[in-house]
C-alpha positions as CSV (number, residue, x, y, z in Angstrom):
1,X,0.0,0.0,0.0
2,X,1.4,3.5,-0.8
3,X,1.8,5.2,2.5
4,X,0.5,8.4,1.1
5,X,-2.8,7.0,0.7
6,X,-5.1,8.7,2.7
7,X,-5.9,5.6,5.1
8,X,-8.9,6.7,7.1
9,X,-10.9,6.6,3.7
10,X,-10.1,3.9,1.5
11,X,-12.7,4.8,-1.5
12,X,-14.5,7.8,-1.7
13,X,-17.9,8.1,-3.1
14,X,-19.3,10.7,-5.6
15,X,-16.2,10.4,-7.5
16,X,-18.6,12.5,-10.4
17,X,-18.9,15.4,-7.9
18,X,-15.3,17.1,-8.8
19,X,-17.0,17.3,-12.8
20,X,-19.4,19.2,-11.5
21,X,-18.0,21.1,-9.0
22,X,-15.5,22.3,-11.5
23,X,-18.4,22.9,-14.0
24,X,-19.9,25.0,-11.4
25,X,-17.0,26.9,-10.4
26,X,-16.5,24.7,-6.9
27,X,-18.6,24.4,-4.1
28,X,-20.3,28.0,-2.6
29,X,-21.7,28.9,0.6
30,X,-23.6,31.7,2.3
31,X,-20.5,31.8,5.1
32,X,-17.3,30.2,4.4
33,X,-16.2,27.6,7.2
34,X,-13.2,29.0,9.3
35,X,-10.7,27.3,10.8
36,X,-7.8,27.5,12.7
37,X,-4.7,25.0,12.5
38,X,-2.1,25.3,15.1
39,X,1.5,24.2,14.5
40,X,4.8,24.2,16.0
41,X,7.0,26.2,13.8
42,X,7.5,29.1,13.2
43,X,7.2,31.5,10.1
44,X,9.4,31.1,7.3
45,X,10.2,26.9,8.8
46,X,10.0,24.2,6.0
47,X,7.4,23.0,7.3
48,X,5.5,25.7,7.9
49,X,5.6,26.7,4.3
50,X,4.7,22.8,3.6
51,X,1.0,23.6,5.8
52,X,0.4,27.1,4.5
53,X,0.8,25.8,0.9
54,X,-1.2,23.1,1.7
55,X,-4.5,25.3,3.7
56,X,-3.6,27.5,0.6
57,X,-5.1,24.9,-1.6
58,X,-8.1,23.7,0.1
59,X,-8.5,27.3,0.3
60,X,-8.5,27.9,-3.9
61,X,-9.9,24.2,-4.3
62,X,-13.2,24.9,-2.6
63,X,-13.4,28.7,-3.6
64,X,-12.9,29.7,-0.4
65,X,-15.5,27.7,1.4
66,X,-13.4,26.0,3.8
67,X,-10.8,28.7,5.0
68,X,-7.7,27.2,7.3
69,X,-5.2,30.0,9.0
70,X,-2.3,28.0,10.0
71,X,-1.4,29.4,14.0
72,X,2.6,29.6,14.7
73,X,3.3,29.4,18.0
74,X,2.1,32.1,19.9
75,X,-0.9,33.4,17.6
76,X,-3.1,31.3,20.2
77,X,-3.3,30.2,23.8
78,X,-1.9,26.7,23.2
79,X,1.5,25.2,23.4
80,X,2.7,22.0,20.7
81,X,1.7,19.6,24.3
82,X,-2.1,20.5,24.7
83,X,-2.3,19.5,20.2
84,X,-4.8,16.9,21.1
85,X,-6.6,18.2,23.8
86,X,-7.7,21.4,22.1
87,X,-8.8,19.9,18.7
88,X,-10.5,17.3,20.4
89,X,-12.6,19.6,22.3
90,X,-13.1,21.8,19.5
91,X,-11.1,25.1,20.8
92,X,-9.3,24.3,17.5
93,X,-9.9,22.6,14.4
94,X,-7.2,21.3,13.2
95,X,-3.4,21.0,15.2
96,X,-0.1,19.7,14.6
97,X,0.6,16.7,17.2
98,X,4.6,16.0,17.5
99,X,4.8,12.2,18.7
100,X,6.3,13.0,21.7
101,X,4.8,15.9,22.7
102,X,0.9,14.2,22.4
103,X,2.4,11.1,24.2
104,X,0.9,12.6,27.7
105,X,-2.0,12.1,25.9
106,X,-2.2,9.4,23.0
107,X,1.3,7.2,24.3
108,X,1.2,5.0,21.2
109,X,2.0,7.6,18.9
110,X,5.6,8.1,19.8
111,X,6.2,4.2,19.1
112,X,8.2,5.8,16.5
113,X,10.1,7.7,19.0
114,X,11.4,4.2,20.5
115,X,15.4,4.7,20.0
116,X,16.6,2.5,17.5
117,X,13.6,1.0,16.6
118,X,12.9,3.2,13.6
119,X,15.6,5.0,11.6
120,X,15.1,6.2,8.3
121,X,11.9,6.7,6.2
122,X,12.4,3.4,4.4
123,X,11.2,1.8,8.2
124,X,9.3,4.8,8.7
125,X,6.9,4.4,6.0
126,X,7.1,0.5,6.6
127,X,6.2,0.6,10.3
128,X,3.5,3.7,9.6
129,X,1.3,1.3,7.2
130,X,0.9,-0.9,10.4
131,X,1.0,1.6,13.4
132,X,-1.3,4.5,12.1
133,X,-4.9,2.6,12.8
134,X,-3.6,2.0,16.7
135,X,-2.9,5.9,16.6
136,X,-5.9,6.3,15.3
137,X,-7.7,4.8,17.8
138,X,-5.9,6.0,20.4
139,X,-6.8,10.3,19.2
140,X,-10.4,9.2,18.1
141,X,-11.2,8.2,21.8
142,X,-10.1,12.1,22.3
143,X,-12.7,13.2,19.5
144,X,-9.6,13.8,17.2
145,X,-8.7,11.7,14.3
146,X,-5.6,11.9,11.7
147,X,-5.9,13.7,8.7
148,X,-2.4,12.9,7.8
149,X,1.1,12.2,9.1
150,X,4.5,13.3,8.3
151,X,8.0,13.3,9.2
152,X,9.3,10.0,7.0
153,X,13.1,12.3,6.3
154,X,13.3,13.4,9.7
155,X,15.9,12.1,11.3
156,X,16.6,13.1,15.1
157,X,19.9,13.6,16.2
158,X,22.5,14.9,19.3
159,X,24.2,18.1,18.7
160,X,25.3,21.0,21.1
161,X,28.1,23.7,22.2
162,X,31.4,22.8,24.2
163,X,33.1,19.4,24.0
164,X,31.8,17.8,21.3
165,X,30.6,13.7,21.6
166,X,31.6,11.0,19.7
167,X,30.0,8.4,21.6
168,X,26.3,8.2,23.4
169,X,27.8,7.5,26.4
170,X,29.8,11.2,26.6
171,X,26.6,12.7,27.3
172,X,27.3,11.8,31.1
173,X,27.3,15.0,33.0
174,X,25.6,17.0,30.8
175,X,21.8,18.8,30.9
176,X,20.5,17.8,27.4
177,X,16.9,18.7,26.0
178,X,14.9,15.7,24.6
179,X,11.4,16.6,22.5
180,X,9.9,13.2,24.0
181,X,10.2,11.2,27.5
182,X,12.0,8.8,24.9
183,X,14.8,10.7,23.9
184,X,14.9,11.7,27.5
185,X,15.3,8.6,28.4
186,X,18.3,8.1,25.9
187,X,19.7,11.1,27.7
188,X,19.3,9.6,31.3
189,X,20.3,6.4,29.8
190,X,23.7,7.6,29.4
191,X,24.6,9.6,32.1
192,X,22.7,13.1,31.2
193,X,19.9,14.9,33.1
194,X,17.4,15.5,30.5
195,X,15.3,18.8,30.4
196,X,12.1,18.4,28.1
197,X,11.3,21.7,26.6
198,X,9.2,22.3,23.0
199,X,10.4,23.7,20.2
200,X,10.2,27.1,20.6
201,X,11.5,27.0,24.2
202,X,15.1,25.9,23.1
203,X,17.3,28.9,21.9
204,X,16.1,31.1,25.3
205,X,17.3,27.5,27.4
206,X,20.2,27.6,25.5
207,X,21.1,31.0,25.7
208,X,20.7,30.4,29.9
209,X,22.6,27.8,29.6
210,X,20.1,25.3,30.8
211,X,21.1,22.9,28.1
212,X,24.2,22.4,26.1
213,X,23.0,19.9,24.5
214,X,19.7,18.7,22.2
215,X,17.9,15.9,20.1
216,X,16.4,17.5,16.9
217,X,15.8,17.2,13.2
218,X,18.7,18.7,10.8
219,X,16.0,21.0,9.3
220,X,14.8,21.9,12.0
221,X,18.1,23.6,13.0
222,X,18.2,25.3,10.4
223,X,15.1,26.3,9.8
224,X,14.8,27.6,13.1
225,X,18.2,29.5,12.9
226,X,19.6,27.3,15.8
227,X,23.2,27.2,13.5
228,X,23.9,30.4,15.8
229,X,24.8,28.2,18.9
230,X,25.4,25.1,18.1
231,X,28.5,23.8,17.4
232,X,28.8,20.5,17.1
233,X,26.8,17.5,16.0
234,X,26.7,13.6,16.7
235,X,24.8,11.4,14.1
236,X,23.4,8.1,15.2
237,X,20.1,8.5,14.0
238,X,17.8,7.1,16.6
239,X,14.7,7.5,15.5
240,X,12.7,9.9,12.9
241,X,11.0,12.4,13.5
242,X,6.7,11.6,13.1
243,X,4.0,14.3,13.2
244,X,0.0,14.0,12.8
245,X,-2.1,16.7,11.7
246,X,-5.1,16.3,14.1
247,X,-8.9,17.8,12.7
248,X,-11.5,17.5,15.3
249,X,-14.0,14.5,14.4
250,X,-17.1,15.8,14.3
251,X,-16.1,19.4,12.3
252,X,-14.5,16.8,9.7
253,X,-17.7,14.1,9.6
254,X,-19.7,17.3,9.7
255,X,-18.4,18.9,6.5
256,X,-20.6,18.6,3.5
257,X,-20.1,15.5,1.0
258,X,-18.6,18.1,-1.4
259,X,-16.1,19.8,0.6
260,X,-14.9,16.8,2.7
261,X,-14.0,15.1,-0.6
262,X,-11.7,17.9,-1.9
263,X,-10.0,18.3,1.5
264,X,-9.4,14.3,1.1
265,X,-8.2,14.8,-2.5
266,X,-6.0,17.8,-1.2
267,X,-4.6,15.8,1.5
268,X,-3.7,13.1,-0.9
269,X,-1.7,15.5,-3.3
270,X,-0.1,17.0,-0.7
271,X,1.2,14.6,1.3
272,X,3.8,13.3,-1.2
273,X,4.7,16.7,-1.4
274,X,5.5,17.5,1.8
275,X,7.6,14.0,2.3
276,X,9.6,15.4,-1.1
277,X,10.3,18.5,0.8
278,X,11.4,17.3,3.8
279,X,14.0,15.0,2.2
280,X,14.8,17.7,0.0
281,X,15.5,20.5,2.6
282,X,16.9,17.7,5.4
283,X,19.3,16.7,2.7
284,X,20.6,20.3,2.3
285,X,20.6,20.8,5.8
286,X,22.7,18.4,6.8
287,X,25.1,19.3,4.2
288,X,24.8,23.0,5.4
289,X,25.3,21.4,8.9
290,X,28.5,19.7,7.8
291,X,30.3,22.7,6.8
292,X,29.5,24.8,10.1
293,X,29.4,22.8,13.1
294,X,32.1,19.5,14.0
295,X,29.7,16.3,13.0
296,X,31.2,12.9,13.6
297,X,28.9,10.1,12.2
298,X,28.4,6.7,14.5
299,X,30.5,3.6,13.6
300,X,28.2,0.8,12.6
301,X,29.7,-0.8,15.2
302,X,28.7,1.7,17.8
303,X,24.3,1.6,16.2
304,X,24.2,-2.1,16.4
305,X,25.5,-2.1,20.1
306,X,22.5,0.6,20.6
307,X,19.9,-1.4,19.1
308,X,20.8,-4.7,21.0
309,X,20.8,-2.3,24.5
310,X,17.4,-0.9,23.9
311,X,15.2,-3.9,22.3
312,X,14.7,-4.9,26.0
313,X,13.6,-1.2,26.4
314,X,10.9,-1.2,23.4
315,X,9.2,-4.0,25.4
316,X,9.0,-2.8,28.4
317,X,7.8,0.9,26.8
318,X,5.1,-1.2,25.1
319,X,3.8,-2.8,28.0
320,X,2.7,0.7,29.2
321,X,1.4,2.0,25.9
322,X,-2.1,0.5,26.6
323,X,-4.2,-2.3,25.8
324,X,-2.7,-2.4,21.7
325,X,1.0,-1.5,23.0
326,X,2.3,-5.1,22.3
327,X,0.2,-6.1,19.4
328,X,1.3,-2.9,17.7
329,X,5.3,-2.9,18.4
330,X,4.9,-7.0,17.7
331,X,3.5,-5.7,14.2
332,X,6.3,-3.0,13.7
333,X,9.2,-5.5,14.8
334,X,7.7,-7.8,12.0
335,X,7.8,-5.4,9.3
336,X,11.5,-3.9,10.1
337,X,12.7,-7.8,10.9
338,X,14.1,-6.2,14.2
């Protein structure tokens, strides 16, 4: 199955509707529906451009009729922690849920957060076609559902200021920021005290010196203009990097036929877009990366040692992820052969 195939809707019906639509000029109503979409990145980041371009379209698709502003952080009253909460009970429409910061929430999603479970998007995409209906469930009983995922080419990695690592194990001693209670545990793992703080909190930590240390994507480094205190990088490539763009269920089962369809088609176009993007832009930061802070790349040597120490800790994480923890990480490990 492709995994940009919009999952949650495997046919859609009134495939004659666009014809007419399109004869008519699109769909038209008295008010146009407006939403708001809450992300957490701010203007001018890859990915931000990826969701405005995206809203854009539904925007020209339906002629206006279903209008989504995409929220950077700080346009509303919610931090990248509450993305669940909110769009489940309706305070938003739509929100952007990082894996680890909805695991408070929704644990299961952050399976892909388990370190050295899954790497790159060639396991990513694997892993997604069998983990995204347990994450499904898991935001619907929140009155959320998934209107589509992301994050495939982005890989999370260690980098910092000061003495630079070359092994895990050098993080002992030192305050590093993890994005999830997984990387956190990574950082505790090996001798760090871990500070868990959302995107945007991380250059004012790091100018206080709370961290000196922090797992994140390549893009998102430079997109966010972090290049200006880092200094050094460690690439081991725990784990990528997933996201899921949350709509509240009932404003999404409550669309009419017409407009719910071209937001479906929309998604589906989009979303190979946006995976083309991120590759694109990770690529080219991590080249950008390599020319201005001190990367050193794990040995092979030193990622299978890491998987073998943490497939006893992807059991144990399951056992805690609810009732479909084990059944879905049994699923995952089949698909990887891990």
């Amino acid at each position: 199955m492709n995994n940009f195939r919009f999952t949650r809707r495997s046919a859609l019906k009134g495939l004659g509707t666009v014809a007419l639509l399109a004869a008519a000029g699109g769909p038209s109503f008295a008010s146009p529906l407006k939403w708001d979409f809450i992300i957490i990145y701010g203007p001018g980041h890859p990915s931000t451009n990826n969701y405005k371009a995206f809203a854009d379209d539904v925007r020209t698709r339906t002629n206006g009729a279903l209008d989504i502003t995409v929220r950077t952080p700080g346009e509303l009253p919610f931090g990248g922690t509450e993305a669940l909460t909110v769009v489940g009970q309706g305070q938003v429409q739509m929100s952007l849920g990082y894996m680890g910061f909805i695991a408070g929430t929704a644990k299961i999603a952050a399976l892909p957060g388990l370190p050295f479970l899954i790497r790159n998007a060639e396991e990513a995409n694997k892993s997604m076609e069998v983990l995204l209906p347990y994450v499904e469930k898991a935001v619907q009983a929140h009155g959320a559902s998934i209107l589509l995922w992301n994050g495939q080419y982005w890989p999370q990695n260690l980098y910092g200021r000061g003495k630079p690592i070359d092994r895990l194990d050098q993080l002992s001693g030192r305050n590093a920021r993890g994005s999830t209670p997984e990387q956190a545990d990574i950082i505790r793992r090996y001798g760090g005290a871990p500070v868990t703080l959302t995107t945007a909190e991380v250059p004012e930590a790091m100018e206080r010196g709370l961290v000196d240390a922090l797992f994140t994507g390549a893009a998102n480094i430079t997109g966010s203009k972090w290049t200006e205190f880092l200094e050094w990088g460690y690439l081991c490539d725990p784990h990528t990097g997933i996201e899921y763009v949350l709509i509240n269920k009932q404003d999404y089962d409550g669309l009419p036929a017409d407009i719910r369809k071209v937001l479906d088609e929309t998604v589906a176009d989009h979303r190979p877009k946006m995976a083309a993007s991120l590759k694109k832009v990770n690529d080219e930061s991590q080249a950008l990366l390599r020319e201005k802070l001190k990367i050193v790349d794990a040995t092979e040597e030193d990622v299978k040692r890491y998987e073998s120490e943490w497939a006893g800790y992807w059991a144990e994480w399951a056992s805690t992820a609810g009732a479909d923890g084990e059944e879905a990480l049994k699923k995952v490990r089949e698909v990887l052969g891990k």
